[in-house]
N, C-alpha and C positions, 0 to 999 in steps of 0.2 A: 504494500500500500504506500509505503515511503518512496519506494523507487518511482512507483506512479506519482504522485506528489510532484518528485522534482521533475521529473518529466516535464510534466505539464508546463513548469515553472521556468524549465529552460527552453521551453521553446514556446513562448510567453517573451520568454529575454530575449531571445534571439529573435522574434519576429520585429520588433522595435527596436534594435540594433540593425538590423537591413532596410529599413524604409529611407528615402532619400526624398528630398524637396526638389520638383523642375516648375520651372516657369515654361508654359505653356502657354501654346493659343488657347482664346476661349472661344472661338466660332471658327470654322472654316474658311483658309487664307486662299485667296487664288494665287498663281503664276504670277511672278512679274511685283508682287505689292509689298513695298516697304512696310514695317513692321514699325508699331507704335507701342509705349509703355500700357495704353492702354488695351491693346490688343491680348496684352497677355494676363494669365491669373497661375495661382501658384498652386499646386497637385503634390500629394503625397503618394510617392509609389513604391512598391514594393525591388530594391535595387537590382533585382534579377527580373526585373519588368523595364529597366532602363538600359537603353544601350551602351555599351561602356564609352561613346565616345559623343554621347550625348548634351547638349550643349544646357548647362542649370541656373544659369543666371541669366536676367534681363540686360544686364551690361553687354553679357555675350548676345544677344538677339537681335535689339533695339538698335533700327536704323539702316538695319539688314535687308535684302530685298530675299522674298523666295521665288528658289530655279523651279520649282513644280506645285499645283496644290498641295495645300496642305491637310490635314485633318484634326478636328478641335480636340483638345485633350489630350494632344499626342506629344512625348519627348520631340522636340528637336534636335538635327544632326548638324553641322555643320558643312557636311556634301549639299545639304538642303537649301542653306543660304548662298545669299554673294553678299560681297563687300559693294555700298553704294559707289565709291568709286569705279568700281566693273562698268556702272552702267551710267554712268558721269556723260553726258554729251555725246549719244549712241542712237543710231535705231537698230534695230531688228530686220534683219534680213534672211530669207530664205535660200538654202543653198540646195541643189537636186543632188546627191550623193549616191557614189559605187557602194560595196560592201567594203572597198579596200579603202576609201575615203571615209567609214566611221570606225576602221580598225578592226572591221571582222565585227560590229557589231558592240565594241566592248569604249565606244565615244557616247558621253554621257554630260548632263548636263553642269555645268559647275567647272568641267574642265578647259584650261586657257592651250589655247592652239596658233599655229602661227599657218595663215593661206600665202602660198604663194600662187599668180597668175602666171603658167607659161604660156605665151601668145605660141600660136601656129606658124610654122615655118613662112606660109604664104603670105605673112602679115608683114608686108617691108613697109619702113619709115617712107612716107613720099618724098620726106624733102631729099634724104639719106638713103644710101642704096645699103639700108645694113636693116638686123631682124632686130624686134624692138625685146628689149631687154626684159629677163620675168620681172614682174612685179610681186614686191613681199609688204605681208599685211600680218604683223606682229601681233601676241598676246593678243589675242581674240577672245572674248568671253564665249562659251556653248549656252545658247539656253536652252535648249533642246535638240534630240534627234525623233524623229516623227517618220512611223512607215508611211512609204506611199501606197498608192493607188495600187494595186492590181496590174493595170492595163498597159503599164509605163514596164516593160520587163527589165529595161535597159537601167533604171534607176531604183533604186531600192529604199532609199529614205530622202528625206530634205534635212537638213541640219540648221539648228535657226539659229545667226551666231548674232553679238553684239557690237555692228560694226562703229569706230567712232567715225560721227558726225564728217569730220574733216578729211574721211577715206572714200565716204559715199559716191563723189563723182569719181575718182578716178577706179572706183571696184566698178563699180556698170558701165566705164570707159570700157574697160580693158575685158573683162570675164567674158562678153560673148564672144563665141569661137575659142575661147582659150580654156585649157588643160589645168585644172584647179588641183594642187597637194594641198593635202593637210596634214599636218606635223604637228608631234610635239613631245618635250623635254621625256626621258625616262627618270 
């Protein structure tokens, strides 16, 4: 009967020794939306209900934009956010992408990539009897990869990245007809 006692008792202790505080959404966040103090409310969960790399504080949250819906109540990860600087002075742009242009598959949102344009052999400078040079378009925020269509066999997803502001004309100068990589750091 004692042994039952402590039982009980130690694991009584130990369930309140594993519970951990996260700040949380308290409604469901779309794509794309900066996060406010008041967006969030604070949750008691059980730490093996938290992911180990879960983000616990509003310091950490606040001011943050999310790369995909969110769901209310739910820990936050930091794969989940961006830094509002990511998206400082940018629009969103839709890329048609191979399988070998999201890495098999394994390019995701949150990840920074660098596009470069190679033009086409046939694309000579008019003024200049020479081939116009790739074009590189650095640390590029992903905000998503999205399957296509069906009907398109030849493209397999679009990749929606965060282009800045000040690269707009010269990426839809240059990308039609030209050979788009996407790269980025190991």
């Amino acid at each position: 009967m004692v042994a039952v006692l402590v039982g009980i008792f130690a694991a009584a202790y130990l369930e309140t020794k594993t519970k951990i505080e996260v700040q949380v959404p308290k409604a469901d966040l779309s794509a794309y939306y900066q996060i406010r103090q008041s967006d969030l409310t604070s949750k008691v969960f059980a730490s093996n209900n938290v992911p180990s790399n879960a983000l616990k504080k509003s310091q950490q949250i606040v001011g943050h934009y999310t790369l995909t819906n969110i769901s209310k109540e739910k820990p936050l990860t930091k794969k989940q956010l961006t830094d509002p600087n990511h998206l400082a002075d940018t629009v969103a742009v839709g890329i048609p992408a191979t399988p070998s242009m999201t890495f098999g598959g394994n390019l995701e949102a949150g990840d920074i990539v660098d596009i470069t344009l190679v033009p086409v052999k046939s694309q000579v400078n008019s003024q200049k009897n020479y081939l116009a040079s790739p074009i590189l378009f650095s640390r590029i925020l992903v905000l998503g990869v999205k399957s296509a269509p069906q009907a398109n066999t030849s493209i397999a997803s679009v990749i929606l990245i965060a282009l800045p502001r000040k690269s707009q004309s010269d990426f839809a100068t240059y990308m039609p007809g030209a050979t788009l990589v996407v790269s980025r750091k190991l």
